[in-house]
C-alpha positions as CSV (number, residue, x, y, z in Angstrom):
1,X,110.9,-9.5,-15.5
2,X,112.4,-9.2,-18.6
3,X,112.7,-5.2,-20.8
4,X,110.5,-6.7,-23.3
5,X,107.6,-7.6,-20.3
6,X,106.9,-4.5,-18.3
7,X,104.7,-5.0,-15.0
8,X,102.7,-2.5,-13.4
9,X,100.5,-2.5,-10.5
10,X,97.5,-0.6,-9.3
11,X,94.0,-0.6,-8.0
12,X,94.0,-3.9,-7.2
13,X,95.4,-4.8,-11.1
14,X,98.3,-6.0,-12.1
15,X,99.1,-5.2,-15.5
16,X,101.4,-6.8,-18.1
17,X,102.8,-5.3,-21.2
18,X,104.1,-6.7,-24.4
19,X,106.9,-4.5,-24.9
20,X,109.2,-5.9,-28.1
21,X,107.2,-3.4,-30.9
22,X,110.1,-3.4,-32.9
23,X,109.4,-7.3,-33.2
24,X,105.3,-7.2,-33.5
25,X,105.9,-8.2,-30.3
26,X,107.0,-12.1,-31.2
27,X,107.2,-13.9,-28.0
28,X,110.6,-15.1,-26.9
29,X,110.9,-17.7,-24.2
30,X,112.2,-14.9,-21.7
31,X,108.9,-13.0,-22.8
32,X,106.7,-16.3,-22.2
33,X,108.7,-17.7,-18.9
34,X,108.0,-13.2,-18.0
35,X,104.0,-13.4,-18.3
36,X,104.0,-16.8,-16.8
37,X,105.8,-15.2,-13.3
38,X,103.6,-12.3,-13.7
39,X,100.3,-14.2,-13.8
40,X,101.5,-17.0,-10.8
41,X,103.0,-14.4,-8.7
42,X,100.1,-12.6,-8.7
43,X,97.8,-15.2,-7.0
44,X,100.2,-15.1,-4.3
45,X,100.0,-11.3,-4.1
46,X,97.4,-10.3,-1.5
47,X,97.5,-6.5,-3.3
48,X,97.0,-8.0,-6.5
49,X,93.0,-9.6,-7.7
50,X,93.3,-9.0,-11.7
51,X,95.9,-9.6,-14.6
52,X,95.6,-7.2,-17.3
53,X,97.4,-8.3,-20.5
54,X,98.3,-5.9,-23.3
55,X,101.2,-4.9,-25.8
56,X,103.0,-1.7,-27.3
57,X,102.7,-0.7,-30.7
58,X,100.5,-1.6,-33.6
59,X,100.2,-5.3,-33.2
60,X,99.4,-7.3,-30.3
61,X,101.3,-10.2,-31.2
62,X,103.2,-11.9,-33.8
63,X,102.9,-15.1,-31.6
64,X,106.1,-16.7,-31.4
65,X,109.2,-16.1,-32.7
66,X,109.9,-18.2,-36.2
67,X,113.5,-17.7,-35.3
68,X,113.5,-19.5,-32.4
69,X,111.2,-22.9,-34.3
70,X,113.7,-22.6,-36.9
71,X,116.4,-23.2,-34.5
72,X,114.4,-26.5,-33.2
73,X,114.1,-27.6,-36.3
74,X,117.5,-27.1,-37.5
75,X,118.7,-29.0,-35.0
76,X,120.7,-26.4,-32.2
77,X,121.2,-28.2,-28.8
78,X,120.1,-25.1,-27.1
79,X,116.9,-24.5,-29.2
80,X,116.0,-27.8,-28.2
81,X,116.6,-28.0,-24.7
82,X,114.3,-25.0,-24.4
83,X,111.8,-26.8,-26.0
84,X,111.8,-29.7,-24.0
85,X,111.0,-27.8,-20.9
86,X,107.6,-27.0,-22.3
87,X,106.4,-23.5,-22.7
88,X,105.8,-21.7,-19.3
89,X,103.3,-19.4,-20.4
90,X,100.7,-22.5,-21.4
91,X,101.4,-24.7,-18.0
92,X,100.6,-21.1,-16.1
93,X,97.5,-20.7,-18.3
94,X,95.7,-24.0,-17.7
95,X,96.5,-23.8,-13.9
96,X,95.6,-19.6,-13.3
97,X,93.1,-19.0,-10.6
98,X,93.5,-15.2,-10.9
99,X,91.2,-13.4,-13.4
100,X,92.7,-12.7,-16.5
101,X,92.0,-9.5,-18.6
102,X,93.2,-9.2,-22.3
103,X,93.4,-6.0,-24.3
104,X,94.0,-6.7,-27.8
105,X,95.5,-4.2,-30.4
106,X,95.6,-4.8,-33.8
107,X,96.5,-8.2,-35.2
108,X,96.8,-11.4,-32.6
109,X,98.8,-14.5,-34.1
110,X,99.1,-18.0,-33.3
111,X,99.8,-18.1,-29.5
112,X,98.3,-14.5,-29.3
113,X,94.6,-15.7,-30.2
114,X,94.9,-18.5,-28.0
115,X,95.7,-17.3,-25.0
116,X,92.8,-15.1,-25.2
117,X,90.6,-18.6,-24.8
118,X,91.9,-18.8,-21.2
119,X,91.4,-14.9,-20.5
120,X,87.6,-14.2,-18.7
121,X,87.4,-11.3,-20.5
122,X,88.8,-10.0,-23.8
123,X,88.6,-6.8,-25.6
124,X,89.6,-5.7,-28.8
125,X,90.5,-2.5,-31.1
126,X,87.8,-2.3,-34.0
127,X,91.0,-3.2,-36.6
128,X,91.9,-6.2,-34.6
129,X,92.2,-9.3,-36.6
130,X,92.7,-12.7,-34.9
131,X,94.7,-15.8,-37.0
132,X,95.8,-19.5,-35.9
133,X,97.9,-20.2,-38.9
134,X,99.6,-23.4,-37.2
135,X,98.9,-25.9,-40.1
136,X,100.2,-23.0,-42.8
137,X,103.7,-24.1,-41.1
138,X,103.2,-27.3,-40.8
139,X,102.5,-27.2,-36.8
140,X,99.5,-28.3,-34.8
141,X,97.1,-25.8,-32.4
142,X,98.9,-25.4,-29.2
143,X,97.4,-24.1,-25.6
144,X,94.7,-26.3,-25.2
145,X,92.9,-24.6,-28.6
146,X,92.2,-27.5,-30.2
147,X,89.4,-28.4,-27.6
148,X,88.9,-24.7,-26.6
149,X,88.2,-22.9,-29.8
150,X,85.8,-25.6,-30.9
151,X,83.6,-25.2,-27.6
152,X,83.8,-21.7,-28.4
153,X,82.9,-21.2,-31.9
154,X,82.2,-24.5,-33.3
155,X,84.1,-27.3,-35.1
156,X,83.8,-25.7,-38.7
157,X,85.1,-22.1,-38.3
158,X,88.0,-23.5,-35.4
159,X,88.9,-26.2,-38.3
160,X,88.8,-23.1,-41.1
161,X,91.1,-21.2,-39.1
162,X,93.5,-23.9,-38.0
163,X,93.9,-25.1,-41.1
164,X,93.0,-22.7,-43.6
165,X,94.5,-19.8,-41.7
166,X,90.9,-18.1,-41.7
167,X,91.4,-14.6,-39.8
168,X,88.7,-13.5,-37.3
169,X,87.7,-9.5,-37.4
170,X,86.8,-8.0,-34.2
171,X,83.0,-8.2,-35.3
172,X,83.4,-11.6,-35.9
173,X,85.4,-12.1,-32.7
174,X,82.7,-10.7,-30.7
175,X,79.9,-12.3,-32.5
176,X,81.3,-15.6,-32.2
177,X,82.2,-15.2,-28.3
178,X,85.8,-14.7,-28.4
179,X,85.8,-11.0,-27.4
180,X,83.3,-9.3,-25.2
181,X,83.8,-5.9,-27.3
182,X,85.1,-4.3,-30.0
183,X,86.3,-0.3,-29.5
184,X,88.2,2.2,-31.2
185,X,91.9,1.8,-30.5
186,X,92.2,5.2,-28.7
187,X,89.6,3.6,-26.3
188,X,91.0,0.4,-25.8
189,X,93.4,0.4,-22.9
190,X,90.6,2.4,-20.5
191,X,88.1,-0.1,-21.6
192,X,90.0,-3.2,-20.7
193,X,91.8,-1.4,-17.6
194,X,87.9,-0.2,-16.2
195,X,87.0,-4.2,-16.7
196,X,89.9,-5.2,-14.7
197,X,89.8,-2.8,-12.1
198,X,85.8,-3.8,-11.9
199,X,86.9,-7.5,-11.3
200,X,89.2,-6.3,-8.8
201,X,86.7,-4.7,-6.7
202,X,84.5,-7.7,-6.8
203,X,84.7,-10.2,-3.4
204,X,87.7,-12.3,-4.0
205,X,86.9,-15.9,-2.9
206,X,83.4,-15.4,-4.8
207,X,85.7,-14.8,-8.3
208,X,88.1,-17.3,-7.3
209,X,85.5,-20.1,-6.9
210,X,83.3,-18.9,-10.1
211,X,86.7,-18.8,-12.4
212,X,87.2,-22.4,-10.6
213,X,83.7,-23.9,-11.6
214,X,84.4,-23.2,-14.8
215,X,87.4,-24.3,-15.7
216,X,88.7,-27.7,-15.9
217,X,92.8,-27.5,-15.1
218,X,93.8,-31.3,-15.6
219,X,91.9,-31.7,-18.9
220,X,93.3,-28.5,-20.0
221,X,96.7,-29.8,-19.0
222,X,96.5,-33.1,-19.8
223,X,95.4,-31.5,-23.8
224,X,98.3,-29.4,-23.6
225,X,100.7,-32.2,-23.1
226,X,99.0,-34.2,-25.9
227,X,99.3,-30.9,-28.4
228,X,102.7,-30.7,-27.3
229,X,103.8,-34.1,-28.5
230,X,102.4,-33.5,-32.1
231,X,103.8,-30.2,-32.1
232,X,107.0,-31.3,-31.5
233,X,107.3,-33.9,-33.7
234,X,105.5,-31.4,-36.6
235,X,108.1,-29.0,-35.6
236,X,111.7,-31.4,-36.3
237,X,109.2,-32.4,-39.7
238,X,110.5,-32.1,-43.0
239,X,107.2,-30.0,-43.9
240,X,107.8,-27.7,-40.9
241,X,111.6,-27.1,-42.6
242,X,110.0,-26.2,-46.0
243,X,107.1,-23.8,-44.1
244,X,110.3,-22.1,-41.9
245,X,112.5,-22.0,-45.4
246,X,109.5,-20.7,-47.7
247,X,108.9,-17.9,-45.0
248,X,112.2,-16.6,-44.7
249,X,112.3,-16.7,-48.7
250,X,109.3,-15.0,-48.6
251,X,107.3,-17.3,-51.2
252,X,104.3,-19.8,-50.7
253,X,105.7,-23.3,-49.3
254,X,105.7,-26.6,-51.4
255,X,104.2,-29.2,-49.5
256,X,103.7,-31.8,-52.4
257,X,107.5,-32.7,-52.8
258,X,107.2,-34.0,-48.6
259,X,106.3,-36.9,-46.7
């Protein structure tokens, strides 16, 4: 487990924390290859019957680190090879069995929202403000959202926030089925950690098999790996090297002089 994943575990709840503040808590792959042990290991743990993901600081995530797209898209070997071994976090999110709890503090980008899609229960502080801005640099949804986020909240306001960048309140969020509730930050953690710990005290096989009914694993999977192409391509793209260079120039990208 890396320093910037801390893991906890009690009550029946094993609980995983974002822990790179200093960052907004941008997701490395030691951070995603981190939560993806955490959440396998624990269906293997007979002590363990609920994840509980949450972060440090003011920001739940960042999503993941433009540094390390960049590098992809510049070209480094290493970047690359990382790449190519998928992203450990999403393969151990399609396949979970274990219940998944998500606290959500503050703002939740990219990766960040859509993880939540595959969590059976989300809650989130009253300032929390959810964005997929994948098209804003030049990528493609990733994690399964593009069929996941539709089924939740309809084509037009998945499409406005893929593509348009949309952001998603914590009203919105729970009106719209994302969230099951919205509470004062000082409240958030206890919420989300009495949810868990409820969950954990339920009969096992019965949440095991309910979580199983409704989920579909291979589609999930198998729309992962079809994301993944497109993202990969998008993200060795001449547009993605304009949205990565306008970024770090902190001005609005020029997509009208590409492809």
């Amino acid at each position: 487990m890396t320093d910037h994943i801390l893991s906890e575990k009690s009550n029946g709840v094993l609980t995983l924390t974002m822990n790179r503040p200093e960052k907004k808590n941008a997701l490395t792959r030691a951070m995603y290859q981190a939560l993806a042990d955490g959440i396998l290991g624990a269906e293997h743990d007979k002590d363990v019957r609920c994840v509980l993901i949450q972060a440090e600081g003011d920001m739940f995530t960042a999503g993941n680190d433009l540094a390390d797209f960049a590098a992809v898209n510049s070209g480094q070997s290493a970047a690359n090879d990382a790449r190519r071994e998928g992203n450990p976090l999403l393969a151990a999110l399609a396949v979970a069995k274990i219940p998944l709890v998500a606290a959500v503090n503050g703002r939740a980008v990219g990766v960040g929202t859509t993880m939540l899609l595959h969590c059976d229960l989300v809650y989130v502080s009253d300032d929390a403000l959810l964005t997929t801005p994948f098209v804003n640099l030049a990528l493609v949804p990733e994690a399964a959202s593009s069929i996941t986020l539709p089924s939740r909240i309809g084509h037009a306001r998945a499409f406005a926030m893929f593509v348009l960048g949309e952001a998603v309140d914590a009203q919105k969020a729970v009106a719209w089925g994302i969230a099951n509730a919205a509470v004062p930050r000082a409240e958030l953690r206890a919420k989300a950690r009495a949810a868990a710990e409820a969950v954990a005290g339920r009969p096992r096989a019965a949440v095991a098999a309910t979580k199983a009914l409704m989920r579909d694993p291979e589609g999930l999977a198998q729309r992962m790996a079809e994301e993944g192409v497109h993202f990969s391509a998008q993200l060795k793209s001449a547009e993605a090297k304009e949205a990565f260079a306008a970024f770090a120039e902190k001005r609005a990208p020029d997509f009208s002089k590409v492809g």
